[in-house]
ZADO-1210 file (C-alpha; in nm, 4 decimals, padded with zeros to 6 digits):
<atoms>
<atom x="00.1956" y="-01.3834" z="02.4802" code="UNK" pos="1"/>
<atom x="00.1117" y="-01.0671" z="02.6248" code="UNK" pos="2"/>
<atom x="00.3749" y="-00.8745" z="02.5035" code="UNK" pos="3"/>
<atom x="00.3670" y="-01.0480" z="02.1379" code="UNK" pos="4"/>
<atom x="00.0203" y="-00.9392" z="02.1455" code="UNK" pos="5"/>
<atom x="00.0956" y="-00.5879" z="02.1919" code="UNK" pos="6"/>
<atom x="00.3429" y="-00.5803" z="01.9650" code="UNK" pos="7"/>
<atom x="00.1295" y="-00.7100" z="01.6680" code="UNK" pos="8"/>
<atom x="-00.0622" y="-00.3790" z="01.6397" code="UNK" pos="9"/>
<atom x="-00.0067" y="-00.0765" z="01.4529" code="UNK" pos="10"/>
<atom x="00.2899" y="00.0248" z="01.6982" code="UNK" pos="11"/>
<atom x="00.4545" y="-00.2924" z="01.5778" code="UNK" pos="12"/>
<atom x="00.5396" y="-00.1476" z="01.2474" code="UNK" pos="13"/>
<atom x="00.5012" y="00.2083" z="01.2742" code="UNK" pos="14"/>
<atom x="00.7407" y="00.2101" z="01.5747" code="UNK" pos="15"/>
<atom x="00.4939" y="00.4859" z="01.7229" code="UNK" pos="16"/>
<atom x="00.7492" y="00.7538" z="01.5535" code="UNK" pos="17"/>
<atom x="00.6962" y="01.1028" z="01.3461" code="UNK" pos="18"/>
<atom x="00.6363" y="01.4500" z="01.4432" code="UNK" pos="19"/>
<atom x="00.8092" y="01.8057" z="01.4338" code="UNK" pos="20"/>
<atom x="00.7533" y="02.1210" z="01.2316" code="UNK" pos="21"/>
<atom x="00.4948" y="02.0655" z="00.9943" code="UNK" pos="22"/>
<atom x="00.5518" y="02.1484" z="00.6104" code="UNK" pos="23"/>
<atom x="00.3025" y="02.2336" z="00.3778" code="UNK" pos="24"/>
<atom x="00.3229" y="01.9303" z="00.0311" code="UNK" pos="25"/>
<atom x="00.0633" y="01.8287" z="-00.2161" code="UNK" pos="26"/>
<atom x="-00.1435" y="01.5115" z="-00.1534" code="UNK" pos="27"/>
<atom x="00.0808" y="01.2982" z="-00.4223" code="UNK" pos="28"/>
<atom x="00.3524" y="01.3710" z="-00.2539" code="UNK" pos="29"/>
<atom x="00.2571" y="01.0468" z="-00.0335" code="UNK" pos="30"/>
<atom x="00.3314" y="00.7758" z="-00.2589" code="UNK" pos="31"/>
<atom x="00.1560" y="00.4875" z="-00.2441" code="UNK" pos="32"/>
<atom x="00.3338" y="00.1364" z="-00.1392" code="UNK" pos="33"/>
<atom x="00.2483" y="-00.2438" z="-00.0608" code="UNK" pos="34"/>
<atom x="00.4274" y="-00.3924" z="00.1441" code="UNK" pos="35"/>
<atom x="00.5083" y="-00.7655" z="00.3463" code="UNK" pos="36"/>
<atom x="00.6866" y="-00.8544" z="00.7070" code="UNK" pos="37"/>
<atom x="00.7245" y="-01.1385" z="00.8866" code="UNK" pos="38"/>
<atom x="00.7160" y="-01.2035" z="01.2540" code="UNK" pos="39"/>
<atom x="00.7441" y="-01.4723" z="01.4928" code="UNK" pos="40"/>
<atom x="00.4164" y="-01.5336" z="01.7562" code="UNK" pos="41"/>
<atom x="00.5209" y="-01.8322" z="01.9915" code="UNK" pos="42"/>
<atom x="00.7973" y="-01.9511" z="01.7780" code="UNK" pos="43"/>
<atom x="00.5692" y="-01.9073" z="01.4733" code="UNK" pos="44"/>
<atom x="00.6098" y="-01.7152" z="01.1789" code="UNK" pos="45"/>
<atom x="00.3366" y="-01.5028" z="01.0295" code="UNK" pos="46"/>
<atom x="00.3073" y="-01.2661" z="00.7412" code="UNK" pos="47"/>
<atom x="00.1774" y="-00.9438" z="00.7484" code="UNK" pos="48"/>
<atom x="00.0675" y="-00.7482" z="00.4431" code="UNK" pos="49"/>
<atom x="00.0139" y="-00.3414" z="00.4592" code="UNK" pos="50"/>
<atom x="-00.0561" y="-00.1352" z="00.1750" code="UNK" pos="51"/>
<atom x="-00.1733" y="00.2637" z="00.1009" code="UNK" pos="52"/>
<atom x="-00.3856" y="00.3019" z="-00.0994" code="UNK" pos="53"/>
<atom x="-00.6126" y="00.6296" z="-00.2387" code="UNK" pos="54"/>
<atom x="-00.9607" y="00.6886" z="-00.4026" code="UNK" pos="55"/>
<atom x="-00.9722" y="01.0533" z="-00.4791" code="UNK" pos="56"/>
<atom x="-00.7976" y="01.2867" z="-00.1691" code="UNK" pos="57"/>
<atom x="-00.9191" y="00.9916" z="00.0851" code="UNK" pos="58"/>
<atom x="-00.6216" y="00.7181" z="00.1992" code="UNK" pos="59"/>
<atom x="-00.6674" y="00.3900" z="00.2979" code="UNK" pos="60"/>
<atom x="-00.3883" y="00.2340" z="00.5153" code="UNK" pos="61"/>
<atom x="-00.4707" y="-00.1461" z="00.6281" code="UNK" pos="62"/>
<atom x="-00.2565" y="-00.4292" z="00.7870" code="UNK" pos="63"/>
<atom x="-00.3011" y="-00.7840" z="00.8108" code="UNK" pos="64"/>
<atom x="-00.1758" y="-01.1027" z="00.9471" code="UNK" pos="65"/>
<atom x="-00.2899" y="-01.3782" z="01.1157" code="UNK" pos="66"/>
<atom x="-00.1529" y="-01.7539" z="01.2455" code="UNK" pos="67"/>
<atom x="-00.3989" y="-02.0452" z="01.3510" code="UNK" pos="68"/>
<atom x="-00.4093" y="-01.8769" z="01.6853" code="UNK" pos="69"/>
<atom x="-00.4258" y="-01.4624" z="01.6158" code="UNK" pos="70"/>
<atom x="-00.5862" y="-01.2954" z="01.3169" code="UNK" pos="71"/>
<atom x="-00.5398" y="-00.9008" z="01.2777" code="UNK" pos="72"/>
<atom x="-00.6671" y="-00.6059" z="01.0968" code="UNK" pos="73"/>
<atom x="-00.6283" y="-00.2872" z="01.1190" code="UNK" pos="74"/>
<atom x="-00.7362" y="-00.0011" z="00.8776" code="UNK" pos="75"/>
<atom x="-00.7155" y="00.3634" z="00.8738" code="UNK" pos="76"/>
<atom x="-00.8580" y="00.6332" z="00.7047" code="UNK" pos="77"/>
<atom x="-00.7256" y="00.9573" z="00.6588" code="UNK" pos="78"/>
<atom x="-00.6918" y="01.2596" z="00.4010" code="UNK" pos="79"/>
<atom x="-00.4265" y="01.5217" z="00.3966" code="UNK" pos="80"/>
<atom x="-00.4341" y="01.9124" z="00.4538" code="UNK" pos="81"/>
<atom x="-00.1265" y="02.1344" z="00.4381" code="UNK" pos="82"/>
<atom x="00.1230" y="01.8461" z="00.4961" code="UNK" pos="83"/>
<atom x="-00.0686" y="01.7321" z="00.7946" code="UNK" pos="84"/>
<atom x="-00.2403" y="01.4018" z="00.7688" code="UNK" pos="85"/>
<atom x="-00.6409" y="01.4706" z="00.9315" code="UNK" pos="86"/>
<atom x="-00.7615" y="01.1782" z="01.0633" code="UNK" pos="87"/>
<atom x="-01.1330" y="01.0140" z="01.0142" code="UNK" pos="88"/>
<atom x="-01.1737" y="00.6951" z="01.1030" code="UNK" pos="89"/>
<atom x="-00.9333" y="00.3923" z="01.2908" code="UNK" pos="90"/>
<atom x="-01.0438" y="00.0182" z="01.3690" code="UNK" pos="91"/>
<atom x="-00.8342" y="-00.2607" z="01.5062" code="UNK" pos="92"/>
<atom x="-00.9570" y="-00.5912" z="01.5495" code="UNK" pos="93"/>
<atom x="-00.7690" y="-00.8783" z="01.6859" code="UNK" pos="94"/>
<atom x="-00.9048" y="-01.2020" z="01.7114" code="UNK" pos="95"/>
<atom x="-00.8604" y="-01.6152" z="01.7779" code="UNK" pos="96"/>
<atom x="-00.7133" y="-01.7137" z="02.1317" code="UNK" pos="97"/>
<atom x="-00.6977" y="-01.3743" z="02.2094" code="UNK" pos="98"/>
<atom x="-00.9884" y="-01.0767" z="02.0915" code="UNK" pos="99"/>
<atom x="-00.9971" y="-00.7200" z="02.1013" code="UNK" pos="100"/>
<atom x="-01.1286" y="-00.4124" z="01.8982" code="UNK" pos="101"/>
<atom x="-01.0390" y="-00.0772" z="01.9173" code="UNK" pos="102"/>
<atom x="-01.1522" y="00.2070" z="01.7139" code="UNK" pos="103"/>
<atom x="-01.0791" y="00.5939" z="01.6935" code="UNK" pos="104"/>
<atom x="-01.3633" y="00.8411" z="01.5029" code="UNK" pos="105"/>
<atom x="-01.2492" y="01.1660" z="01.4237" code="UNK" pos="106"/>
<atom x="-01.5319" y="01.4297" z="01.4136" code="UNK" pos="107"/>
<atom x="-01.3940" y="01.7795" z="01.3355" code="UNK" pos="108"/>
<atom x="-01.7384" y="01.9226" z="01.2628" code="UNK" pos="109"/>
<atom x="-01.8521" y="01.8724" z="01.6010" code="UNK" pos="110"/>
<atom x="-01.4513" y="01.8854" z="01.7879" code="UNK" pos="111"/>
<atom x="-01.4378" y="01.5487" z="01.9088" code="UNK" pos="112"/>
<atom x="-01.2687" y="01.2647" z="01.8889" code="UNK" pos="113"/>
<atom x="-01.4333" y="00.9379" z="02.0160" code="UNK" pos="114"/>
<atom x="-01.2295" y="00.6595" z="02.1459" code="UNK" pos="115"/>
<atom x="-01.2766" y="00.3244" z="02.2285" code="UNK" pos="116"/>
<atom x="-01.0639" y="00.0576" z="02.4434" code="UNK" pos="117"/>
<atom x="-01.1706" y="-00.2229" z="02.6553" code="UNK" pos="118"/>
<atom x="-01.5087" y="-00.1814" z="02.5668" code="UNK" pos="119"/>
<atom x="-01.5172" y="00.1803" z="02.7195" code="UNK" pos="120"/>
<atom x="-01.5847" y="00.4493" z="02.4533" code="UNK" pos="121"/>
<atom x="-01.4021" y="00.8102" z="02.5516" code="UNK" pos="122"/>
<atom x="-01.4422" y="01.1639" z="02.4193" code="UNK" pos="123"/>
<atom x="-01.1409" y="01.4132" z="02.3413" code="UNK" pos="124"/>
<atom x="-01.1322" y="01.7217" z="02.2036" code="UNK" pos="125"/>
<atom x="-01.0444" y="01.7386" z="01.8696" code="UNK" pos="126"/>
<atom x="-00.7290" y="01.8492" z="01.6733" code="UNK" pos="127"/>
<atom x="-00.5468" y="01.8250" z="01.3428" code="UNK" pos="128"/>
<atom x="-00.2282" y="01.6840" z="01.5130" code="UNK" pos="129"/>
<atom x="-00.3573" y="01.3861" z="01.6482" code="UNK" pos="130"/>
<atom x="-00.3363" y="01.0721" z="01.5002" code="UNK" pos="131"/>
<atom x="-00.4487" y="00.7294" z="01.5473" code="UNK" pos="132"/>
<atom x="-00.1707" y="00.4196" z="01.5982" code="UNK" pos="133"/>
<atom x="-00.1582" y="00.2955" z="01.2207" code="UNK" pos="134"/>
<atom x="-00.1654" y="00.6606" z="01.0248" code="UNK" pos="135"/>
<atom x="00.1255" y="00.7988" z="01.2630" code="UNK" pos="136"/>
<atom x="00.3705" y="00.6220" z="00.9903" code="UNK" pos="137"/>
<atom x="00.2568" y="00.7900" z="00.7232" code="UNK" pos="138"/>
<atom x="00.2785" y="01.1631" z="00.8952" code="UNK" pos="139"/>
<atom x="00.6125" y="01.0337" z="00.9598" code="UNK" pos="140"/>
<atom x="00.7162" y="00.9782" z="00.5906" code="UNK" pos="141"/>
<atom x="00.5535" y="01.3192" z="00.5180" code="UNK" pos="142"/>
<atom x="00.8141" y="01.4710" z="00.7599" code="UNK" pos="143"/>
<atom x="01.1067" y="01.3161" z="00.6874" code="UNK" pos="144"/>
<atom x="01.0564" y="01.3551" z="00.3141" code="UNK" pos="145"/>
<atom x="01.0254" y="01.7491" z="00.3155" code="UNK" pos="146"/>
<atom x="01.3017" y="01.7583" z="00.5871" code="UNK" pos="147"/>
<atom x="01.6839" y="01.8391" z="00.4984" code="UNK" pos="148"/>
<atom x="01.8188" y="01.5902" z="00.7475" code="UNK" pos="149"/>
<atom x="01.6694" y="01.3432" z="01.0013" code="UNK" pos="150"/>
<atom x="01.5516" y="01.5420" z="01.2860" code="UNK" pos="151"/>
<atom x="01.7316" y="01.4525" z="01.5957" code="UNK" pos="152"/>
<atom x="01.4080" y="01.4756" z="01.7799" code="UNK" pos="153"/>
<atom x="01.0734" y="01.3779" z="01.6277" code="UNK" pos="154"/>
<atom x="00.7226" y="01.3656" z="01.7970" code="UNK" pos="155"/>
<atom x="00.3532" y="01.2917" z="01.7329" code="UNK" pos="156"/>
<atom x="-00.0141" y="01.2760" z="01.9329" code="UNK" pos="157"/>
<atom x="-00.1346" y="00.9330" z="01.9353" code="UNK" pos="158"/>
<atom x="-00.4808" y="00.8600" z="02.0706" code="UNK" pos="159"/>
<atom x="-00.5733" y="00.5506" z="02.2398" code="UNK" pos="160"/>
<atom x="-00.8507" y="00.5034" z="02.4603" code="UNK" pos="161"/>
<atom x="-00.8674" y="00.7373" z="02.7289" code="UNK" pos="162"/>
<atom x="-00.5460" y="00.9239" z="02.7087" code="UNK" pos="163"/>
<atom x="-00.4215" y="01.1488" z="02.3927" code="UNK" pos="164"/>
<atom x="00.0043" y="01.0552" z="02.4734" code="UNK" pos="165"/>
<atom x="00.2701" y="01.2764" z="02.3094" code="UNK" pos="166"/>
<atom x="00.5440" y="01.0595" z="02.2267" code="UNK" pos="167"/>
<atom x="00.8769" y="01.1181" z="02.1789" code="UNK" pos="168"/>
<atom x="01.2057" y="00.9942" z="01.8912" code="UNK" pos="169"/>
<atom x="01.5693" y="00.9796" z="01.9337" code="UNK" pos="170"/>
<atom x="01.7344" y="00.9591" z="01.6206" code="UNK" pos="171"/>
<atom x="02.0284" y="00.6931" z="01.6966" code="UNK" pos="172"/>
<atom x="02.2116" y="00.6667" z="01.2990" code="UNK" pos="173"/>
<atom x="02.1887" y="00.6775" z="01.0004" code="UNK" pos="174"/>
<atom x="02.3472" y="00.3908" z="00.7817" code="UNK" pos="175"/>
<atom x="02.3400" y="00.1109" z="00.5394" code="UNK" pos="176"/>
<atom x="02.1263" y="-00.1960" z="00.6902" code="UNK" pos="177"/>
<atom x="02.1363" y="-00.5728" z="00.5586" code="UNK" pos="178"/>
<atom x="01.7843" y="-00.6861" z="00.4581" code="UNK" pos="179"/>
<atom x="01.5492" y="-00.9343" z="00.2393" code="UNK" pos="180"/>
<atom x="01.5512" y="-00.7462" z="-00.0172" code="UNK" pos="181"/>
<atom x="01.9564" y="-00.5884" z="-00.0194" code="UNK" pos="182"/>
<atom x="02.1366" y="-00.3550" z="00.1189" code="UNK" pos="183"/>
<atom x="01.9193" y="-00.0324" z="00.2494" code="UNK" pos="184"/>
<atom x="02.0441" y="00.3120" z="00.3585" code="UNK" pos="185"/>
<atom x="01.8190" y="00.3644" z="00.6882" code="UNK" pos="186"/>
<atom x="01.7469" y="00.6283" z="00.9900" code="UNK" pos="187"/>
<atom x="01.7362" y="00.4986" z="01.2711" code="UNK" pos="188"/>
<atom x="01.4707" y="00.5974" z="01.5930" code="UNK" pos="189"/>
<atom x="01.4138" y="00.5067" z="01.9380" code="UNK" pos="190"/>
<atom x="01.1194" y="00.5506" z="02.1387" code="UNK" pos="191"/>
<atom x="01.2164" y="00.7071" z="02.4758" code="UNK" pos="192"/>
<atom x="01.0539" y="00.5243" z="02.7349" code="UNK" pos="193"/>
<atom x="00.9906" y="00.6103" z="03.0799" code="UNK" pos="194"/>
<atom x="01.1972" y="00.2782" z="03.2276" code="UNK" pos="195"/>
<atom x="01.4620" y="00.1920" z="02.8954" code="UNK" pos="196"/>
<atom x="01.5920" y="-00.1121" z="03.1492" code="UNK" pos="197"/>
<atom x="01.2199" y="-00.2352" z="03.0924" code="UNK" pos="198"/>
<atom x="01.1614" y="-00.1354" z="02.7558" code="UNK" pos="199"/>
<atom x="01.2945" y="-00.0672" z="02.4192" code="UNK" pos="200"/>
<atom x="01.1157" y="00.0237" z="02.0900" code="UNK" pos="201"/>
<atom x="01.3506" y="00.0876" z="01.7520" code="UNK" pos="202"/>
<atom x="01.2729" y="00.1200" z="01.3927" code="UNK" pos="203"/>
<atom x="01.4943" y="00.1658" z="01.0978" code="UNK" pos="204"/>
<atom x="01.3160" y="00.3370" z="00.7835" code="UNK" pos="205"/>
<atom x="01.4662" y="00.3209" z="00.4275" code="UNK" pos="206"/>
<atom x="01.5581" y="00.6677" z="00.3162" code="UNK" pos="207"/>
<atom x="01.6200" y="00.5673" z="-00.0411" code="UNK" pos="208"/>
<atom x="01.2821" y="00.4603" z="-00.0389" code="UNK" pos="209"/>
<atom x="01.0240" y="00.7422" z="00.1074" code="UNK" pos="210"/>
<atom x="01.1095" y="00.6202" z="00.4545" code="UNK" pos="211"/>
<atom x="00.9386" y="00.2953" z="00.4439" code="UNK" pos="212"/>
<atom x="00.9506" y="00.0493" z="00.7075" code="UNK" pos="213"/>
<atom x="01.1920" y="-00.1987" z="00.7358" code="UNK" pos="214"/>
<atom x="01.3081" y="-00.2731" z="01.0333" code="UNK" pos="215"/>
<atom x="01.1180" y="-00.3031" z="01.4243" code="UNK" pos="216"/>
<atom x="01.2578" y="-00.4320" z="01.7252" code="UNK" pos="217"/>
<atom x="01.0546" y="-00.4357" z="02.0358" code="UNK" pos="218"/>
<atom x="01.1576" y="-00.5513" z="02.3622" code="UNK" pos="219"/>
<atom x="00.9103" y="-00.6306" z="02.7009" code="UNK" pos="220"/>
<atom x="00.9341" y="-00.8191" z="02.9754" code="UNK" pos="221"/>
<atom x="01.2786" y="-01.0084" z="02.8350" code="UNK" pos="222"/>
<atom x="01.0802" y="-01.1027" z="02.5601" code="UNK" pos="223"/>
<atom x="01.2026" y="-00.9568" z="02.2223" code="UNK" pos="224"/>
<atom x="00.9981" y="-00.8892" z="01.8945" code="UNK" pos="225"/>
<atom x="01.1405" y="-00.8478" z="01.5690" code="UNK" pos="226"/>
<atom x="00.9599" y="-00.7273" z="01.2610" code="UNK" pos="227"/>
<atom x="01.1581" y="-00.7299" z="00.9136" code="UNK" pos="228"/>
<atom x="01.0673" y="-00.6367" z="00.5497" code="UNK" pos="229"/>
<atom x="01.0674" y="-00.9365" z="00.3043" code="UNK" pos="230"/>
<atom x="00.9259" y="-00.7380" z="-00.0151" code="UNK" pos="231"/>
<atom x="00.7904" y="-00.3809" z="-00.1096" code="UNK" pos="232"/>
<atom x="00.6753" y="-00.2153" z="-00.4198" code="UNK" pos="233"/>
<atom x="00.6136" y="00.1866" z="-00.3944" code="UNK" pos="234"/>
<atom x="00.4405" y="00.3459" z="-00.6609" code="UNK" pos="235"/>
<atom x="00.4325" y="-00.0016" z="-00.8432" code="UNK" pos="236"/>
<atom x="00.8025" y="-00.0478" z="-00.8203" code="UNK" pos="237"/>
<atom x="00.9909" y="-00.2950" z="-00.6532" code="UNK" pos="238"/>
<atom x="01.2038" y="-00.2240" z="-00.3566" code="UNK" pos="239"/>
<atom x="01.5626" y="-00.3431" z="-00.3720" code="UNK" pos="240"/>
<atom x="01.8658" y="-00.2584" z="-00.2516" code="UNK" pos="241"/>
<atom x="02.2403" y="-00.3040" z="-00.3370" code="UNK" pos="242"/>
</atoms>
């Protein structure tokens, strides 16, 4: 349970990946998308519904799914600035058998960034480069759309709690990949980990498609997560495949 638990967080779809040179794009160049994966919690599958959305320069990014056991939500705010997503607010909340909350406040006025985990509330300085767990996907899309080829190496700030962690990507392939909705073409990333024998995070992103989603594997403690697109639209048009 512990390890599903993780898993179902903004890492679980994001793959914690995105970084590199930054470019400088226009706020519509980040299209907007809805999107729907399914999981298995305990043998149980559970939908979970993300979309972007935008009012004015401000995006929304929110994720939800729940089973009779787990409910969670997560929702990020950010806007953009020279190709560089700056962050203002982040709030997780998980709740039923097992509750937490989280939440990251961005305060650029005042150079801080205020952080809470486990009920402790931490202060970092502030930066445009860091992002919070659930808007790191969508720095990740602006980078790979403005970039000529994959980079081989990608990697991004992530605050949580008390620590600020640079993380970093492997890019393993790129190739066609069999899902719900067809056929994709797809980069594939790994997260290097400290211990890989212990550990593996992977996620295969649809380059057809502004690098959405579709693919996460996570594996901890022999136990193995798998997160897979069932259906997409971006920009109000459906995702298929061949």
């Amino acid at each position: 349970m512990k390890s599903i638990v993780k898993w179902l967080t903004a890492s679980a779809l994001t793959g914690q990946i995105l970084g590199a040179p930054i470019t400088v794009l226009a706020a519509g160049d980040l299209s907007l998308y809805e999107a729907t994966y399914t999981t298995k919690v305990i043998g149980l599958s559970v939908t979970l519904n993300r979309s972007l959305t935008r009012d004015g320069d401000r995006y929304h990014l929110s994720q939800a799914g729940k089973t009779f056991m787990l409910k969670l939500n997560e929702d990020s705010h950010f806007r953009l600035e020279s190709g560089q997503i700056i962050g203002e607010d982040f709030v997780y909340q998980l709740g039923g058998v097992s509750k937490r909350r989280r939440e990251v406040h961005f305060d650029p006025d005042n150079d801080i960034i205020r952080s809470l985990k486990k009920k402790e509330w931490t202060e970092h300085p502030w930066s445009p480069d860091v992002l919070d767990r659930l808007s790191q996907q969508e720095q990740m899309r602006l980078q790979l759309l403005r970039a000529d080829s994959p980079p081989e190496r990608i990697s991004l700030s992530i605050v949580d709690g008390p620590r600020i962690k640079l993380k970093h990507f492997d890019l393993v392939e790129a190739g066609p990949l069999e899902t719900e909705v067809g056929t994709l073409n797809t980069v594939h990333y790994t997260l290097r980990h400290d211990d890989p024998s212990e550990r593996s995070s992977d996620a295969w992103l649809a380059t057809d498609h502004d690098f959405l989603m579709v693919l996460t594997e996570h594996t901890e403690d022999s136990s193995k997560t798998v997160i897979r697109l069932q259906s997409a639209s971006i920009e109000g048009k459906a995702v298929t495949g061949q």
